[in-house]
N, C-alpha and C positions, 0 to 999 in steps of 0.2 A: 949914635947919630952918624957918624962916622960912614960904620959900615953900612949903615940905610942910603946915604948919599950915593955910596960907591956901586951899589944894587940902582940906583933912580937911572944912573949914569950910565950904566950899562944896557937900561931899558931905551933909555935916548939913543945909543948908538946903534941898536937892533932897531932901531925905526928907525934911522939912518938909512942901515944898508937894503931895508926890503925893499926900494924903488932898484937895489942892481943884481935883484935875483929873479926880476921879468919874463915877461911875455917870451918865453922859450917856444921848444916844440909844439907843432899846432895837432900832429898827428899822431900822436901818442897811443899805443892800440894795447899796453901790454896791460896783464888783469890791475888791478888795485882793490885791495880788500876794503871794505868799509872801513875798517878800525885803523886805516894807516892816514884816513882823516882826521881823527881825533891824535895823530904825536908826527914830533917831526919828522923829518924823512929827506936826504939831503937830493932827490930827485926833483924834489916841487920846485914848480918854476912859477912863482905868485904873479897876477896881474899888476901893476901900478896903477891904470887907470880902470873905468866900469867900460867894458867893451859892449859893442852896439851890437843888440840884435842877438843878443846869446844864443849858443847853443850846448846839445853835451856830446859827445863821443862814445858816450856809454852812460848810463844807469850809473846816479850819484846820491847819496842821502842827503839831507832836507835834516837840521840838528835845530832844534826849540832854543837853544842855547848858544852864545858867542863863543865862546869856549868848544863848541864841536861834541859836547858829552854826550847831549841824551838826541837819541836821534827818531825824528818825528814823522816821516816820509820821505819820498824819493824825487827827483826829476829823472825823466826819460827823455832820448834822443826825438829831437826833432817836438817837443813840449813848447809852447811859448811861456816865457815868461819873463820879468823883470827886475833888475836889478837896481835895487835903491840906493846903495851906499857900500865905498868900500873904505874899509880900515884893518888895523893890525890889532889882533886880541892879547888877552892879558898872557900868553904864550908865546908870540911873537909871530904868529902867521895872522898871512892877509886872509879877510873874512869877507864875504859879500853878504849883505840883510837883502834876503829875497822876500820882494812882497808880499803879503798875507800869507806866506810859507814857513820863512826861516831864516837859516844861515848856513852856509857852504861855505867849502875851504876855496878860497880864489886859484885855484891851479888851473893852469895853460894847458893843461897835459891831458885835461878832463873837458875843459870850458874854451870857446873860440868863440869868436865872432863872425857869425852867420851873415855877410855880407857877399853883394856882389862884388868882384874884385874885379873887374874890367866887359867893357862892351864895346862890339867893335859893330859897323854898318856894316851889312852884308846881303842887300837884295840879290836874289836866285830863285829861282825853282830847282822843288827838290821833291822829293818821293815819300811818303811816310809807312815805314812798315810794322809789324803786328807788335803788339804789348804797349804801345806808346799809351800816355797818359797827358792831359792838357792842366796845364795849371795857371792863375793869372800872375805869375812871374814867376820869375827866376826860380826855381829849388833853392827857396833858403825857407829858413823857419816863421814859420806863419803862412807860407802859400797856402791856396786853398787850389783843389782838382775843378775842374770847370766841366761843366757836359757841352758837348759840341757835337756839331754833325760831321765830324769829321771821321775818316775808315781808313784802314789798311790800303795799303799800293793804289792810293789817288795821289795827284800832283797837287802841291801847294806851295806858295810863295813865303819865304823866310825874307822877313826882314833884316834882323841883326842876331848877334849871336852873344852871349855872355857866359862869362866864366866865374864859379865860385870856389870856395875851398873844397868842396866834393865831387863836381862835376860843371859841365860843359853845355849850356843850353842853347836852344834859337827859338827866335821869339818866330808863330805864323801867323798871317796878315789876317787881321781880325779876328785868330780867334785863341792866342795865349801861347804858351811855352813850354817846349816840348824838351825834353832829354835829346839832345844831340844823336846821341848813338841808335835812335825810333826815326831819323830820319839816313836818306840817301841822294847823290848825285844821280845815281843811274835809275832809268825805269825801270821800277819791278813788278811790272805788271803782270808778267811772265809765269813769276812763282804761284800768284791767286789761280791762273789760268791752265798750272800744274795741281792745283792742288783740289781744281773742279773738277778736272778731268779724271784725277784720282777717285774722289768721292762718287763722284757719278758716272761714270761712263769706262771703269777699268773692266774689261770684258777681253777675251780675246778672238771676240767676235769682229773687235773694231779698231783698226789700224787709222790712228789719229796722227796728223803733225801738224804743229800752230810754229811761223817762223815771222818774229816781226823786223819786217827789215830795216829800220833804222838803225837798232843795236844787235842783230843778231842773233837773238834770246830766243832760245828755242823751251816747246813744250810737245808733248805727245804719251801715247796710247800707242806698243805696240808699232814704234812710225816705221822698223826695221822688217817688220813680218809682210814678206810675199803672199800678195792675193793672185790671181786671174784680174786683170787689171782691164777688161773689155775694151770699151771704145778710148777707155784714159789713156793707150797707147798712141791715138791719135794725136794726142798731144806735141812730141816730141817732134813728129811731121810737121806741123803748123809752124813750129818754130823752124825747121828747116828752111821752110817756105822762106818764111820772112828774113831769113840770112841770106838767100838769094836777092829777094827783093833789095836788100839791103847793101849787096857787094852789083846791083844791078845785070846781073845774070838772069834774070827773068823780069818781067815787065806785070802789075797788076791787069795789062790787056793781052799779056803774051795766051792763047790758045793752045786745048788739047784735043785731039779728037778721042770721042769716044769708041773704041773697037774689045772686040771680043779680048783679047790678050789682057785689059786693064784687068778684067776678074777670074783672069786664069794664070794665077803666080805664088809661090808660097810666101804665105804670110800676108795677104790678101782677105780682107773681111768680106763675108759673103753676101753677096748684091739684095737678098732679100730681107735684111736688117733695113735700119732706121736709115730716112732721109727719102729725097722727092722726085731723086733724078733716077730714071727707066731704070731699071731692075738688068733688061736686055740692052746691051749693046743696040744704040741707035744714030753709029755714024755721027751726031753733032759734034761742032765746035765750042767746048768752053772754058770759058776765062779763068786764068788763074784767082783773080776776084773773085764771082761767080763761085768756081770751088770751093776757097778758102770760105764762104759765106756758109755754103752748104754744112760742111762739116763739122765749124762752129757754132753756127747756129740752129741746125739738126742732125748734127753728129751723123751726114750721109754718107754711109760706105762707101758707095761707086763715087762718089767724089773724093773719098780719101783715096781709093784704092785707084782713081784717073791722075793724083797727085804725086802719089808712091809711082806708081808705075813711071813716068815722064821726068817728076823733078830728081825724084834720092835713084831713080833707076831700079825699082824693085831693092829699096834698102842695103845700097850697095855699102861697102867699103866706108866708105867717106862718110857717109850718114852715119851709119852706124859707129863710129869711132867720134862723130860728133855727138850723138847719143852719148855715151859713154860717161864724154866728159861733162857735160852739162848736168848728168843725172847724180855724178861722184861713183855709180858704178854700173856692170854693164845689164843693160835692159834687152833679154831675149825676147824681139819685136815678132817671132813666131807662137814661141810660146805663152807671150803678153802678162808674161809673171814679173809685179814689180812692189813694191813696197809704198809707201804711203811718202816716208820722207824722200824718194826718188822722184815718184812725181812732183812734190811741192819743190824740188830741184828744178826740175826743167820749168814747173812755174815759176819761180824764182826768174832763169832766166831769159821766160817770155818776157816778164815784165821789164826787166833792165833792156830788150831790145826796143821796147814803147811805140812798137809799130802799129800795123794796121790789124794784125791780128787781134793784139786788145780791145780793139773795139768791134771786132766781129765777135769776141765769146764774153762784149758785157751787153750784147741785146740776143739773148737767146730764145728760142721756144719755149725753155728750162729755166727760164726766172722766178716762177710763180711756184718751185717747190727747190727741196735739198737746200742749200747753205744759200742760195741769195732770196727765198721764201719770203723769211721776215726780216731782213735787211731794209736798212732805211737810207744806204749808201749804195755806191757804183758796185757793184759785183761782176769779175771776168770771173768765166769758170768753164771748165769742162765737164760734162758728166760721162759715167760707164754706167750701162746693166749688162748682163747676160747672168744666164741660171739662179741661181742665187743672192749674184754681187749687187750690191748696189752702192755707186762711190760720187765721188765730185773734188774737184780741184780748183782751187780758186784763189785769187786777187782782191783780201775785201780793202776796200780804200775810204779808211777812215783818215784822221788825221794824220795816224802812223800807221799805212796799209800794211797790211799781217798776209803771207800767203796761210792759207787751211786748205788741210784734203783731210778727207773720212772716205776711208773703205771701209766698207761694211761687207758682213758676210751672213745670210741669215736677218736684215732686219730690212729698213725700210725709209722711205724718205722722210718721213714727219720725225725719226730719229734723229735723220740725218741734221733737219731745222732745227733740231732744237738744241744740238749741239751746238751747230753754227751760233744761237741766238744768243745762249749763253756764253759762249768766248767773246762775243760781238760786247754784251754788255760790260764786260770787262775791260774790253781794250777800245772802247770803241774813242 
């Protein structure tokens, strides 16, 4: 009797101390064999109480018996299920009685508590990009994946943001909770609209550049490959213009006369191209306006070539080193050999000067095909043909106006739309 007492007494003090061998390590990853559930093991770190919301870390057996002997199935990470009761078995480890399942070894090492652990308020816009998945809360055990109409690099509004023992969530305004890391600060609309272009339109027939200028985010096709850049070299003049206009060196009423010299200069487009003014030299006076119309709005030679002659001085010096730098490099205004991202340069920095030229290349002749076609916003743009080429440069102004230029070489304007229409839906 004696010694049975002394055996009771010892049982009493092993259920003493299992409340100070607790809730240890929560991330415990290293393997555990089944059978080190069934004997003691001085790693185990038992629960004291039934923690909320269980989950497992790994793949645990499921034992028909308190004791841990015969073992009857399994739980899996991320399972729901429930814990009815904890106690210490006739062995001295703490047991959890799993509903309509079984019994498990109460270890910390294996088993946590699937809760949110903090939520903080955090209205923003934010960007959501590919792989994300919607769930109606937080990543813990029981979410369920939710269908939504929600897609890759669109903006959405986060409310709050919550953290659990696995990861780091934000909840989006009406429609569930996304893994943190599926979402961004910056817009990245950029990458869908690299990754169009990729799929459809890598050719190198077609020197593409898409530049959105809020963030700078560039995409393109080839945007470094020298075409024959036709009348797109006009471009670079127009903005000339309007830095005079601008330092007041020339006046929108100041006048040029038209004489035989304007189309006899190298680097001089030839009078019988595009646009409405005499072909021959006829002596009139016209307006710096007047011109700047012409050859925005019908890309006219002898109006470009009455502009070049009088304002840059037949592409003197000073022009041409103004060129230079606006385009990032230097643009042979004879040879009219220029690159896609060169042009979207100096359109770039037509649009930061916001003069009056903008509004002569967003009502053009040239609305009704190429990149402002099917547009449903303001379009500035330039167009080039000769032989082959056929291009356009432009200002679309949507919310976050993007410059786009397409050179083409070999194809045609309803390609050109439908580039355009497709980046447009993107960013628009």
């Amino acid at each position: 009797m004696k010694r049975k007492g002394i055996q009771v007494s010892k049982r009493f003090l092993l259920l003493l101390l299992v409340p100070i061998l607790f809730i240890g390590s929560q991330a415990a990853s290293v393997e555990q064999s089944e059978s080190s559930q069934t004997m003691a093991h001085p790693s185990e770190l038992y629960f004291s109480s039934i923690p909320a919301n269980p989950n497992v870390y790994r793949k645990i057996s499921v034992f028909s018996d308190p004791q841990l002997k015969k073992a009857k199935g399994e739980i899996l990470p991320n399972t729901p299920f429930t814990i009815e009761q904890l106690f210490v078995n006739d062995e001295g480890k703490a047991v959890f009685k799993i509903a309509e399942k079984g019994y498990v070894l109460a270890d910390s090492s294996v088993i946590f508590s699937d809760v949110v652990q903090e939520t903080q308020e955090k209205k923003q816009d934010m960007w959501l990009k590919p792989g994300f998945k919607v769930y109606d809360r937080p990543l813990i055990n029981g979410a369920k994946e939710k269908n939504t109409p929600l897609s890759p690099y669109t903006k959405v509004t986060v409310l709050r943001t919550a953290k659990t023992l696995r990861d780091e969530f934000v909840e989006i305004e009406d429609q569930g909770w996304v893994n943190k890391t599926f979402v961004t600060e910056k817009d990245n609309r950029m990458e869908k609209v690299q990754d169009l272009l990729n799929s459809k339109y890598n050719s190198p027939s077609y020197g593409i550049y898409v530049k959105q200028l809020a963030t700078g985010n560039t995409a393109g096709i080839n945007p470094q490959k020298e075409m024959y850049s036709a009348s797109v070299t006009k471009l670079p003049y127009l903005y000339y213009v309007q830095e005079q206009l601008n330092k007041k060196a020339i006046s929108p009423s100041t006048t040029y006369k038209y004489i035989p010299e304007v189309n006899d200069f190298k680097g001089g487009y030839e009078p019988e191209g595009s646009g409405s003014i005499s072909k021959t030299a006829d002596g009139k006076e016209y307006s710096v306006q007047e011109l700047v119309d012409k050859i925005a709005k019908e890309s006219d030679n002898v109006g470009h070539n009455i502009l070049n002659y009088y304002v840059t001085h037949q592409s003197d010096q000073d022009f041409q080193k103004t060129l230079d730098k606006i385009a990032k490099k230097h643009w042979d205004v004879e040879k009219r050999e220029a690159s896609a991202e060169m042009a979207g340069n100096v359109m770039e920095a037509v649009y930061q000067q916001n003069g009056s030229i903008i509004d002569a290349l967003s009502s053009t002749k040239f609305d009704d095909q190429r990149i402002a076609r099917d547009l449903p916003v303001k379009v500035a743009h330039k167009i080039g043909d000769a032989y082959d080429f056929r291009h356009d440069v432009a200002i679309v102004y949507t919310n976050s106006p993007y410059v786009l230029v397409i050179f083409t070489d070999h194809s045609n304007y309803d390609t050109i739309s439908n580039i355009s229409k497709d980046i447009y839906e993107v960013l628009k």
